[in-house]
N, C-alpha and C positions, 0 to 999 in steps of 0.2 A: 641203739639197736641198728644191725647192717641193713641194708636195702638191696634189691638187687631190680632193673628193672627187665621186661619181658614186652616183645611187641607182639602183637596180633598178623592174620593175615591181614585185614585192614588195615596195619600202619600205624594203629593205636597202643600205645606203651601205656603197662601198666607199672605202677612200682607196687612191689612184694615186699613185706619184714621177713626177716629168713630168721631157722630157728634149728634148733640140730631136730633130727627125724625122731628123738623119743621125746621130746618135748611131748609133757603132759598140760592138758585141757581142763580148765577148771569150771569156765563157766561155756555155754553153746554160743559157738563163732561160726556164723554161716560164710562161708567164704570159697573161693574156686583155691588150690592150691596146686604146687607144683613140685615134684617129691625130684630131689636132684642131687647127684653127688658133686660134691666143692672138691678139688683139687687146687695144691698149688703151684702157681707159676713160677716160672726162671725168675723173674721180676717182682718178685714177690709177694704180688698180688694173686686174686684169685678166680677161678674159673667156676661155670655151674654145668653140668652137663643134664642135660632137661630129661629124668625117667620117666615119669606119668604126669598129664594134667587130669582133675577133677574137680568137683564143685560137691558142696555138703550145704546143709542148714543146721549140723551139727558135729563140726568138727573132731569134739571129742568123742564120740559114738564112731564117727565113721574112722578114723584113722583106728582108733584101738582094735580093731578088728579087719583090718580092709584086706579085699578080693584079691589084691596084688601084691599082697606081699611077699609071698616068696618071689616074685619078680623081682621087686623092690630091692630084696637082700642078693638072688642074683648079679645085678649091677651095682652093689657097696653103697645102697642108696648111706647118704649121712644127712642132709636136710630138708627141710621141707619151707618153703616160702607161700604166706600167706598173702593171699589180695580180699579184704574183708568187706561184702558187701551182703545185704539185709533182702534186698528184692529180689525177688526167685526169678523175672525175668531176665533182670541185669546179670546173674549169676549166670542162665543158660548161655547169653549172647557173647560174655563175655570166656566163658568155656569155649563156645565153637569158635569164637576168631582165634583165641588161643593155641585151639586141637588144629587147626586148620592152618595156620602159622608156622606151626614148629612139629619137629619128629620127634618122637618119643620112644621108646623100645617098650613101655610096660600098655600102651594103649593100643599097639599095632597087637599083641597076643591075646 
């Protein structure tokens, strides 16, 4: 599975598993996620361009329906990268270094 990783404004990197954006949810994954489109580069490699970060306790529930989606489809979203964590504190803190870190287009509207 690819990785990608994401720093906070604190400084703090997290690593994400990436997955394409219809990726279906089987069982409930609490986790902060980060909905982005992948392009690729001269070099073969590939870029993430960051559209929304958020946080769930229920992945599958939140994404199948979520508030931003026609944002989302706006900017070509294609994947979504997970950072999976259980404690609802770690989840908030680790959203606002996130949100706070990095520009987004679907979190500013």
């Amino acid at each position: 599975m690819a990785t990608i990783t994401f720093t906070g404004k604190s400084g703090k990197k997290y690593e994400f598993e990436i997955y394409d954006v219809n990726a279906e949810w089987n069982d409930d994954v609490s986790a902060i996620y980060i909905v982005t489109k992948r392009q690729k580069k001269d070099d073969g490699g590939y870029s993430h361009n960051k559209i929304y970060i958020g946080r769930t306790k229920d992945l599958k529930e939140r994404h199948s329906n979520h508030h931003k989606q026609n944002c989302f489809d706006n900017n070509n979203a294609n994947r979504i990268c997970i950072y999976q964590e259980e404690n609802e504190q770690k989840l908030i803190d680790i959203e606002t270094d996130l949100i706070q870190g990095n520009t987004t287009k679907c979190n500013e509207t």
